[in-house]
C-alpha positions in Angstrom: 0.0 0.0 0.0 2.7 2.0 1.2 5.1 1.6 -2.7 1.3 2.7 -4.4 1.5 6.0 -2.8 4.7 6.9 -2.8 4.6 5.9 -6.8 1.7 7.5 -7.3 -1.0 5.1 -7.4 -4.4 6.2 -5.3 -4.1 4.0 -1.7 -6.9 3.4 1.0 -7.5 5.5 3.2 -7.5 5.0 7.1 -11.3 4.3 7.3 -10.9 1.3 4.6 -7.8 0.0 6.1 -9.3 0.1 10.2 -12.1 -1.7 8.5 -10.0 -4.5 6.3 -8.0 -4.7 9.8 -10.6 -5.0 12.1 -12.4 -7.9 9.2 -9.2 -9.2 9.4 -8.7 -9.7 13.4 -12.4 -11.1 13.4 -12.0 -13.6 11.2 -8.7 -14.4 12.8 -10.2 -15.3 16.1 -13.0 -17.2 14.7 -10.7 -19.6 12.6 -8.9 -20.3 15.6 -11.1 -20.1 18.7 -12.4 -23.7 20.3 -15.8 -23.7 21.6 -16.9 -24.6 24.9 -18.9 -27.5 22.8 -16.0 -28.6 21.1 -13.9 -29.1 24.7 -16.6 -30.9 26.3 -17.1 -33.1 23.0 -13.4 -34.1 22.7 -13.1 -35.1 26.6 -12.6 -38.9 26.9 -14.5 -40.9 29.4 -12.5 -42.7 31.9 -13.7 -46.2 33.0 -12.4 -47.9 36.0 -10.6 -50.8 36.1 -11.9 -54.0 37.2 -11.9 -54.5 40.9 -8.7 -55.2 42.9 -6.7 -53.8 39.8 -5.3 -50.2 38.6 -5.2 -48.4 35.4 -2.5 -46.4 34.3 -3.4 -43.4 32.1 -0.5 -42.0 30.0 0.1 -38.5 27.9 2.8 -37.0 26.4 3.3 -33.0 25.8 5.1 -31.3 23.3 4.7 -27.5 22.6 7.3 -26.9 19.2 8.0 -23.0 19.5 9.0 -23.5 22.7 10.4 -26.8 22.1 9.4 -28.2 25.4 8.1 -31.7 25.9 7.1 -33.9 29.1 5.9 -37.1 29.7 3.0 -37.9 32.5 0.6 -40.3 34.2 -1.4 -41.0 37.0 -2.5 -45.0 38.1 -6.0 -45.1 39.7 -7.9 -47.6 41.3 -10.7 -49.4 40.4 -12.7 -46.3 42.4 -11.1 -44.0 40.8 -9.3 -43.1 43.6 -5.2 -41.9 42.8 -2.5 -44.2 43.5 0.3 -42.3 42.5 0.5 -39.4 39.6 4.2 -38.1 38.0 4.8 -35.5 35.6 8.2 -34.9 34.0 10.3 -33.1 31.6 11.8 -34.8 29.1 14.8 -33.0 27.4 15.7 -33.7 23.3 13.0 -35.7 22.3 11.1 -33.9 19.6 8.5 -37.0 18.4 5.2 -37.2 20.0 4.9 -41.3 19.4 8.3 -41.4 21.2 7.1 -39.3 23.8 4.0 -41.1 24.2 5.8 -44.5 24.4 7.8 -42.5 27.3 5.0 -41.9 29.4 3.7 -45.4 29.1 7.2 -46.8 30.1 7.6 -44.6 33.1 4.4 -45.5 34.5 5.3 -49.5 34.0 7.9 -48.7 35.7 7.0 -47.0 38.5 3.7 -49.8 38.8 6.5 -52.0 39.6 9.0 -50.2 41.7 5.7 -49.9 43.9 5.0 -53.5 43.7 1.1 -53.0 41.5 -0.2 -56.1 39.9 -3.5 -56.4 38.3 -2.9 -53.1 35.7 -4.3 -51.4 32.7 -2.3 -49.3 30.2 -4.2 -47.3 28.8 -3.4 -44.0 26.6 -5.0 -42.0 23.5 -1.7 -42.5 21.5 -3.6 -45.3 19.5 -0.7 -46.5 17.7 1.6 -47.0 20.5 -1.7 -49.2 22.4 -1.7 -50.7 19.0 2.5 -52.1 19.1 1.6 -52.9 22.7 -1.2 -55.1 22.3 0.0 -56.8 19.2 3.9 -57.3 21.0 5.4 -55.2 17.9 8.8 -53.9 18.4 10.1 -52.2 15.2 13.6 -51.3 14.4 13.7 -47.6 15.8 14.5 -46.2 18.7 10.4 -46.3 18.9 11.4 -50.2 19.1 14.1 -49.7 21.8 11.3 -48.3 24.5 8.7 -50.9 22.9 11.3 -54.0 24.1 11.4 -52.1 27.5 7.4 -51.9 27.7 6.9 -55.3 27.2 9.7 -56.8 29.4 7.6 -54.5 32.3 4.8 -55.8 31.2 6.2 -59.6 31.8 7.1 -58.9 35.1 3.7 -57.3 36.4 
């Protein structure tokens, strides 16, 4: 806008450009703002365990501008009631499935440093439930923390 009036080509003038501005901020907000609907649909609905056993609910974070990431997850009882719950950084990991495997290890681990039987993993990193379940261990680093899972999982 700026080059068409200094070359003399006719520009907008304030009142069209506060307009295309404020149009532009509007839309802007609405593209990217998440209804209270949308939360509430998206929530997942926990389900206990069965009795006399645990579940251990795992999540990963990773925020890539600030290049943060952490791994967390809390074990309840079949009331609901929590066991134990960890959050922690995790420093130089930059893959979400890797961070999610993460979680899942540390709370196998922990389940059996406090001496837990009778648990459910459970996470909504579907693809990582997926190598679980079917005792994949590919030929990644992925696969390196998959070997570790399931050897947990043999001793629980």
């Amino acid at each position: 806008m700026r080059n068409n009036i200094v070359f003399g080509s006719f520009g907008w003038d304030a009142t069209d450009i506060t307009t295309w501005t404020s149009n532009f901020a509007t839309e802007f907000r609405l593209a990217y703002e998440v209804t209270h609907k949308e939360i509430l649909s998206q929530q997942p609905v926990w389900w206990p365990p069965q009795v006399c056993s645990f579940k251990i609910n795992c999540d990963a974070s990773f925020q890539l501008w600030s290049r943060k990431a952490g791994v967390g997850f809390i074990i309840r009882d079949h009331m609901g009631l929590v066991v134990v719950a960890k959050a922690s950084p995790v420093i130089g990991c930059f893959s979400v499935e890797l961070l999610e495997a993460q979680a899942c290890l540390e709370g196998l681990q922990l389940v059996l440093d406090v001496g837990i039987s009778g648990v459910v993993l459970e996470s909504d990193a579907t693809g990582i439930i997926k190598l679980f379940s079917n005792q994949i261990v590919p030929r990644t680093e992925m696969g390196a923390i998959m070997k570790d899972c399931l050897a947990l999982t043999n001793l629980l």
